[in-house]
matplotlib code that plots the C-alpha trace (Angstrom):
import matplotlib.pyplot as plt

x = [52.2, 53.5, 53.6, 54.5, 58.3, 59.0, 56.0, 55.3, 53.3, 53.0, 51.6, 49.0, 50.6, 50.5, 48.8, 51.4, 52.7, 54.9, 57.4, 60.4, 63.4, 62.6, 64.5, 64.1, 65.2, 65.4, 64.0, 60.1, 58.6, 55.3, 52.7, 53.0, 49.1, 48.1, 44.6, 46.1, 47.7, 46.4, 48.3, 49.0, 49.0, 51.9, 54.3, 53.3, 54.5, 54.3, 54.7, 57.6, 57.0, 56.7, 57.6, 57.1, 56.5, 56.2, 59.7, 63.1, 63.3, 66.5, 66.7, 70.5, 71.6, 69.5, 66.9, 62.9, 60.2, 56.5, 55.2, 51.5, 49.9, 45.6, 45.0, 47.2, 51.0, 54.1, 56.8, 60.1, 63.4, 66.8, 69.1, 73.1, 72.9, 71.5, 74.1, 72.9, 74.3, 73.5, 72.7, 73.8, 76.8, 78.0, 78.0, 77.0, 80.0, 77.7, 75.9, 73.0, 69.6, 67.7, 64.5, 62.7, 60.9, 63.9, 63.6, 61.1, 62.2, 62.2, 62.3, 60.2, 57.2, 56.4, 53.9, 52.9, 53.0, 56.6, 58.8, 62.7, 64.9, 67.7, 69.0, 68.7, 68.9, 69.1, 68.3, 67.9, 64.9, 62.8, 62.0, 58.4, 57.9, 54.6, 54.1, 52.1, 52.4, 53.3, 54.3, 57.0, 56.6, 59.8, 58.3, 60.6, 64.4, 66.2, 66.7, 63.1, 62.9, 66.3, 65.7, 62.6, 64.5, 63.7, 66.7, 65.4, 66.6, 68.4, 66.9, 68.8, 68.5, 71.0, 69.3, 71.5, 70.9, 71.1, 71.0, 72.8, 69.7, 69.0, 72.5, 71.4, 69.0, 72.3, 72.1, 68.3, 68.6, 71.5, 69.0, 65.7, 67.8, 69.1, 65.8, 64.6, 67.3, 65.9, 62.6, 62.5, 63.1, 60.2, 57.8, 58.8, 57.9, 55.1, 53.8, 55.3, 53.6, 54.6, 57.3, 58.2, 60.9, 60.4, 63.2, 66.1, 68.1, 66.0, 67.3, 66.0, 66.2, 66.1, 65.7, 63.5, 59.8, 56.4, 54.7, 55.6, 57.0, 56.5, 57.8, 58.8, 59.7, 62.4, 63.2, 61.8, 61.7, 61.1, 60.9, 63.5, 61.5, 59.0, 61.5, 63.3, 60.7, 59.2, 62.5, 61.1, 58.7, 60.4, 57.3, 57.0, 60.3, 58.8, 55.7, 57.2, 59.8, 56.5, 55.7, 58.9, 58.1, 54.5, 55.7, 52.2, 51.0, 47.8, 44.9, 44.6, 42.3, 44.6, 42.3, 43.3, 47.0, 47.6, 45.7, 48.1, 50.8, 49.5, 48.6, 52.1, 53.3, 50.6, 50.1, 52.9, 56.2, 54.9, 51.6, 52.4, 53.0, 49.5, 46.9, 44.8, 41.2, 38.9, 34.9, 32.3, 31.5, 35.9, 35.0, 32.8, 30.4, 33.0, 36.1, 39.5, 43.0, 46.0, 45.4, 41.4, 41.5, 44.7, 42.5, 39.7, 41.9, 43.1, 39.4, 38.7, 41.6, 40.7, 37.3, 37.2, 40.6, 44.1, 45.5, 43.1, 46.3, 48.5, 46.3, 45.2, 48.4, 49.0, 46.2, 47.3, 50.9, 49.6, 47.0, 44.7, 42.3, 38.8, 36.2, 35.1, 38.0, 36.2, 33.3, 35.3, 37.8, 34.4, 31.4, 30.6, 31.4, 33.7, 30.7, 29.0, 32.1, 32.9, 29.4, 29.6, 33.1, 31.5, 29.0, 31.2, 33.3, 31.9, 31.0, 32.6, 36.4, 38.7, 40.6, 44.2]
y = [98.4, 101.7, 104.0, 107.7, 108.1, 107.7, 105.5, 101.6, 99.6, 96.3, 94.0, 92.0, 88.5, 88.1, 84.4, 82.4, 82.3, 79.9, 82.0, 81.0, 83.2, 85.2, 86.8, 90.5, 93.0, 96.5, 100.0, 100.4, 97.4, 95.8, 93.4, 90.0, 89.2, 86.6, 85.4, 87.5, 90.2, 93.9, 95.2, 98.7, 101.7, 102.4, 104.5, 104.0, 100.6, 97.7, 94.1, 91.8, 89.1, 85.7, 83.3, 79.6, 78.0, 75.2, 74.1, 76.2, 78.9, 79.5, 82.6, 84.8, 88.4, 90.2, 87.5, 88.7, 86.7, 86.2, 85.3, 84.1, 83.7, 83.3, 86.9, 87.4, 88.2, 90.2, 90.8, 90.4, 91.7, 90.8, 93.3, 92.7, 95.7, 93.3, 92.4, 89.3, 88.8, 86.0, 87.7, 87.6, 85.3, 87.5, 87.9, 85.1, 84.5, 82.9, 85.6, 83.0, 83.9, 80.7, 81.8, 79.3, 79.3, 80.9, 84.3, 87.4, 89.7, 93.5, 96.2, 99.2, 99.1, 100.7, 102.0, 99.3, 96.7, 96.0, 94.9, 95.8, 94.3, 96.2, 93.7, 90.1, 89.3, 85.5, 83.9, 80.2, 78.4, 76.8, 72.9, 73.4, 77.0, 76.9, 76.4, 77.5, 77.0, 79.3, 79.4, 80.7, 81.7, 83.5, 86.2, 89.6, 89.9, 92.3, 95.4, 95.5, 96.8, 98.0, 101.7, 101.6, 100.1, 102.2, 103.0, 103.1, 105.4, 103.3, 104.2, 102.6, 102.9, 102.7, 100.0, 99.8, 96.9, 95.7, 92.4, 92.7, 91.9, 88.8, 88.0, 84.6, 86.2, 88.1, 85.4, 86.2, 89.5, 89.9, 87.9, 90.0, 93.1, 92.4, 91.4, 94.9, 96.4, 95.0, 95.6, 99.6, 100.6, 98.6, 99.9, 103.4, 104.1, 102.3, 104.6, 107.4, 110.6, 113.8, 116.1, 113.2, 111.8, 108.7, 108.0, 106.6, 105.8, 103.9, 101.0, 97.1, 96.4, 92.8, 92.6, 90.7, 92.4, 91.1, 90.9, 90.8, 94.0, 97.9, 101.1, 104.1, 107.0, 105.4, 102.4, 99.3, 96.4, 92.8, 90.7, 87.8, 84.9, 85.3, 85.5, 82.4, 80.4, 81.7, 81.8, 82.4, 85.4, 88.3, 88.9, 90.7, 92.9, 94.2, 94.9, 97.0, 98.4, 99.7, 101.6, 103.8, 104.5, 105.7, 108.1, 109.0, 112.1, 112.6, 111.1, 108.4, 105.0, 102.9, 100.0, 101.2, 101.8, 98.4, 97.0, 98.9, 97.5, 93.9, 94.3, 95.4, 92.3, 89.7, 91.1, 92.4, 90.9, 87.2, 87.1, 83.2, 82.3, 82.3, 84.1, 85.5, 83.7, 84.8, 83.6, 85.6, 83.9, 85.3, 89.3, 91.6, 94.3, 96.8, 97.6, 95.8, 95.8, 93.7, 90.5, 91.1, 94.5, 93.7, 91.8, 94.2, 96.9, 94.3, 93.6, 97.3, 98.4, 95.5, 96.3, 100.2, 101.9, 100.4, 103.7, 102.9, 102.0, 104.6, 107.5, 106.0, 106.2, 109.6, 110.7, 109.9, 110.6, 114.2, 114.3, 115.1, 111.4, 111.4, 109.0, 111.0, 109.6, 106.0, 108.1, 110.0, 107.3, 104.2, 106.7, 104.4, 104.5, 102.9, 101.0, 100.2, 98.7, 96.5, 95.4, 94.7, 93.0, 90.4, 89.6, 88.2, 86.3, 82.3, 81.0, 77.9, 77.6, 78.8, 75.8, 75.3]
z = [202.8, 203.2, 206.5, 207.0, 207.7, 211.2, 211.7, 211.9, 210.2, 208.8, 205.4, 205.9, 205.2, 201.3, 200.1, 198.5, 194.8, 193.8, 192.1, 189.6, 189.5, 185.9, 183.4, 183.1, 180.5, 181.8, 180.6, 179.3, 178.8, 177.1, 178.2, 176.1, 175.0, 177.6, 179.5, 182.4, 180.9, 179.5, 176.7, 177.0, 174.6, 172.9, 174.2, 177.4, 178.3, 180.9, 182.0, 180.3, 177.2, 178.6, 175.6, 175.0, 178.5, 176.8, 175.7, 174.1, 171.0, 170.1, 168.5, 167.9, 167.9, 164.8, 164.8, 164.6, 165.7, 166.5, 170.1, 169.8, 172.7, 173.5, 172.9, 169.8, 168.8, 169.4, 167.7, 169.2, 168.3, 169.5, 167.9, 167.2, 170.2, 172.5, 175.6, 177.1, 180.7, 183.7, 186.9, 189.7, 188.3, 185.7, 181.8, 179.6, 177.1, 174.0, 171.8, 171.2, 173.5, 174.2, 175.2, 177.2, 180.9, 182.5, 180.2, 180.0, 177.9, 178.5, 174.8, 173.7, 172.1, 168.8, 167.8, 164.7, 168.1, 167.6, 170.4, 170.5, 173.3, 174.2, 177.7, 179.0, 182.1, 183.0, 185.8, 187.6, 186.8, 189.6, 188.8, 189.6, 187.4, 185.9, 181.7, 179.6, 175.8, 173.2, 170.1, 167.7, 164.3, 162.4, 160.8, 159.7, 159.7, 161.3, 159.1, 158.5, 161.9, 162.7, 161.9, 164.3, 167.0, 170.4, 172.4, 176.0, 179.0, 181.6, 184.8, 187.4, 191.3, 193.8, 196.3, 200.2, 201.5, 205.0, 206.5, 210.0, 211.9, 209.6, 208.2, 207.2, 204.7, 202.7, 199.3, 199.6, 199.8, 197.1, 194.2, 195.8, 195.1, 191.7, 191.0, 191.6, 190.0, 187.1, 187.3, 188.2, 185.4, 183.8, 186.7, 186.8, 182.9, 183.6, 186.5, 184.9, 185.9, 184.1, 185.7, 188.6, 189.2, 191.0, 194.1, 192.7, 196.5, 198.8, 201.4, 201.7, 205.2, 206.6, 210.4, 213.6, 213.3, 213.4, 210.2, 206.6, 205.2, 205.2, 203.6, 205.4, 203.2, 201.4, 203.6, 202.7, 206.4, 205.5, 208.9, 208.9, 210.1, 207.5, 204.3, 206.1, 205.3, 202.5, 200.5, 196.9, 197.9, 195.8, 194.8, 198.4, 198.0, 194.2, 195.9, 198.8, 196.1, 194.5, 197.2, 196.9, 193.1, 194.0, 196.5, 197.1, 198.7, 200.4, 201.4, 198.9, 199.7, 201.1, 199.2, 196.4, 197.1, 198.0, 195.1, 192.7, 194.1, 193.9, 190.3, 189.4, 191.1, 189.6, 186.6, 185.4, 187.4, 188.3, 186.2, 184.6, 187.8, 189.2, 187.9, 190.2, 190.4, 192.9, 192.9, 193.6, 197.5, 198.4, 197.2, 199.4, 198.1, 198.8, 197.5, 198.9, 199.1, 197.5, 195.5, 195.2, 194.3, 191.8, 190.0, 190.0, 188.4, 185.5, 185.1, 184.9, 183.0, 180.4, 180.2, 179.9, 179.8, 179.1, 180.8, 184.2, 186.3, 185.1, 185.5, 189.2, 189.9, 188.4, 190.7, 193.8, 193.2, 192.6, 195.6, 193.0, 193.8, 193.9, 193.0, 190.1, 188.3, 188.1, 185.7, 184.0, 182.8, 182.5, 183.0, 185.7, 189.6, 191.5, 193.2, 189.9, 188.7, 191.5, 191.7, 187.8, 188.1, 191.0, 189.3, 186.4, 188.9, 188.5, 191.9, 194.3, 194.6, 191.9, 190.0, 191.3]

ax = plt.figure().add_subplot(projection="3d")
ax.plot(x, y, z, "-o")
ax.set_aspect("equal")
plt.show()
């Protein structure tokens, strides 16, 4: 949630998501093709390659592979650029990358649907981290696609943090931190607007409060007792991380702000980990906020417009919203649309 500097405010509590530490490559990014995930255009970029869930690919410096996944491949290529490094504990010494349910793998996308990546990041897997099979398929070497390679724009931001109201939180807030020092850059070209230039300082601040979390202008308050006992929700600190990037101006549906934010985090930073599965008898006949609305926009961006998100965004970051955009961008409204998406939603309880 995000309030007007000065001002207070608070999340509503997110619901849960069992979520793994990932792996995370940094600069523009693509969406791997799964059930959950939207591919965007090229050039544009979004979302991080999740590959075999399943089991181990080993795969070396210059290697060039094919993920396939339920809604078709990628290619992926590790140059002999690559650096591969283990965060927070340091650089990795071997020059092998095992790819496996630790790793998600950040590049550029081509335009032919290639996928270059330029960092790894590597971080502790959870025991319980969810799989989901993939598989692997060698298909091109690595010249074939070295002149193509993308070099990407390292965008990162200077995050102060501060854990003196909640000093028992500080290894928390160290991974949460790297963790979105990793992913900026990834969600920045993502909501990239022309001529804005997203905040690169902003603070992480970890103190006694009621709620969850909430943005102020550039400061970013997570209250203690609920990251104590919730120790895996980074998923919360992207989210409110999000809110610094939009920077929005104006009066923007705060709906529809929220729900941005949650499809960032479900769909493109912990979408593997639980897809998000409303029914029909959870969504009301209007419009709302965080996980529901998240996966309205996926549904709406997959349906009629892979830029959807991105030019939302663009919108409100300019104070330039209105509804009109829904029929412009799906020649529908924004009722239509969420009457249309509920009525595709099966009914009962979703499937755990």
């Amino acid at each position: 949630m995000t309030v007007s500097k000065g001002c207070t405010g608070r999340c509503k509590a997110f619901r849960r998501v069992i979520f793994p530490f990932v792996a995370v490559l940094c600069g523009a990014a693509f969406t791997v093709p799964q059930a959950t995930a939207q591919t965007p255009p090229a050039g544009r970029g979004a979302g991080f390659v999740r590959p075999d869930r399943s089991g181990t690919i080993s795969a070396v410096k210059g290697d060039v592979f094919t993920l396939t996944s339920r809604r078709g491949d990628v290619t992926v290529t590790i140059p002999e650029s690559a650096s591969i490094e283990r965060s927070p504990e340091g650089k990795a010494s071997r020059a092998d990358l095992k790819i496996d349910a630790r790793i998600g793998v950040f590049g550029a996308e081509k335009e032919d649907g290639t996928f270059t990546a330029t960092r790894v990041v590597l971080l502790p897997e959870r025991a319980n981290a969810t799989r989901r099979p993939e598989t692997y398929t060698p298909k091109l070497s690595a010249e074939e696609l070295a002149a193509s390679a993308a070099k990407l724009e390292k965008n990162t931001p200077q995050i102060t943090l501060d854990t003196t109201g909640a000093p028992d939180l500080a290894g928390f807030a160290g991974r949460a931190k790297a963790i979105c020092e990793a992913y900026y850059p990834f969600i920045t070209a993502y909501l990239h607007t022309e001529g804005f230039t997203p905040p690169t300082k902003f603070s992480q601040i970890y103190r006694e409060m009621d709620g969850v979390a909430y943005t102020a202008g550039s400061e970013c308050h997570f209250a203690a007792a609920w990251f104590r006992n919730r120790s895996d929700d980074y998923g919360a600190v992207v989210h409110e991380m999000v809110h610094v990037i939009q920077s929005y101006r104006g009066n923007n549906p705060g709906w529809l702000v929220e729900a941005l934010d949650d499809y960032i985090r479900f769909y493109h930073f912990e979408p593997v980990i639980k897809a998000l599965n409303f029914t029909a008898d959870r969504v009301p006949n209007e419009p709302q906020a965080y996980q529901i609305g998240a996966q309205f926009l996926n549904w709406a961006q997959t349906k009629y417009d892979r830029n959807l998100v991105p030019d939302l965004n663009s919108a409100m970051r300019k104070s330039q919203y209105s509804d009109d955009i829904w029929k412009q961008k799906t020649n529908k409204t924004i009722s239509e649309l969420w009457s249309e998406w509920r009525s595709t939603l099966p009914s009962g309880k979703p499937k755990s």
